[in-house]
N, C-alpha and C positions, 0 to 999 in steps of 0.2 A: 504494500500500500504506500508506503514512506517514497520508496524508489519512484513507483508511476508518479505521484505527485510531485516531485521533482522533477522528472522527465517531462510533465507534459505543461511545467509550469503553474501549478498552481501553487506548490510552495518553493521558499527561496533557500536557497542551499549555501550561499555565501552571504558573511554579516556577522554579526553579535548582538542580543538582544541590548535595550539601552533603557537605564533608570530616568522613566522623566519626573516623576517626585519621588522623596522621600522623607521620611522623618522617624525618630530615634527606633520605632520599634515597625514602619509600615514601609512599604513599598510599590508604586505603579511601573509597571515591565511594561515595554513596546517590546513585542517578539519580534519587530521585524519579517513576518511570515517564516519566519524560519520553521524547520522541524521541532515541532512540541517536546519531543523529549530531550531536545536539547535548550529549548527556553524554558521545560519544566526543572531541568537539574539545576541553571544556573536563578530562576526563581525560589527553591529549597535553598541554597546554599547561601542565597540573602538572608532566609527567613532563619535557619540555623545562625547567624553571626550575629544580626539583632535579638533575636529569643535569648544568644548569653551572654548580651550585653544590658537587655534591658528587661530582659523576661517576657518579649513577646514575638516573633517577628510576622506578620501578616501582609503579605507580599501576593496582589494580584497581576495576571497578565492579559491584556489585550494582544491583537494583531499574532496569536500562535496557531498552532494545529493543532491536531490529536497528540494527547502527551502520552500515551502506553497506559499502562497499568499506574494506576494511583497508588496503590498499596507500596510500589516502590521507595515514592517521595516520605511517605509517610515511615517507612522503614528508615530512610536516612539521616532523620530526626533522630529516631530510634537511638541509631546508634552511637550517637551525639549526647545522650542521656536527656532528649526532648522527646515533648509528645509531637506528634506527625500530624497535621490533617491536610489530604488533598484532595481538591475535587476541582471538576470542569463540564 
């Protein structure tokens, strides 16, 4: 699925997603169209450095795709010794 949509251009395969607000504990993502599970990881990996810094991190994204399995992102709090929640 990931691949055809790349191929036929409906998502964008080159880029980085980019923070357009934030503040101590939140965060708004522009995916960029990119691939979901790579603006889902680099979305967790905000929400994990604010959660242990401030005790919370809630980091939404616009403009992404199918991010995979949720249970992922939410394992990778996990393993951070946070609680996880992700949905889409």
């Amino acid at each position: 699925m990931y691949v055809n949509d790349i191929k036929n251009g409906t998502t964008a395969k080159d880029g980085d997603p980019i923070i357009l607000k934030q503040s101590p504990g939140t965060a708004l993502v522009d995916g960029q169209n990119l691939l979901g599970p790579y603006v889902g990881k680099f979305c967790m990996n905000i929400a994990i450095e604010k959660a242990k810094k401030v005790g919370i991190g809630l980091v939404a994204a616009r403009r992404s795709n199918h991010f995979g399995i949720a249970g992922y992102y939410s394992i990778k709090a996990v393993e951070k010794d946070l609680i996880g929640w992700a949905v889409c």
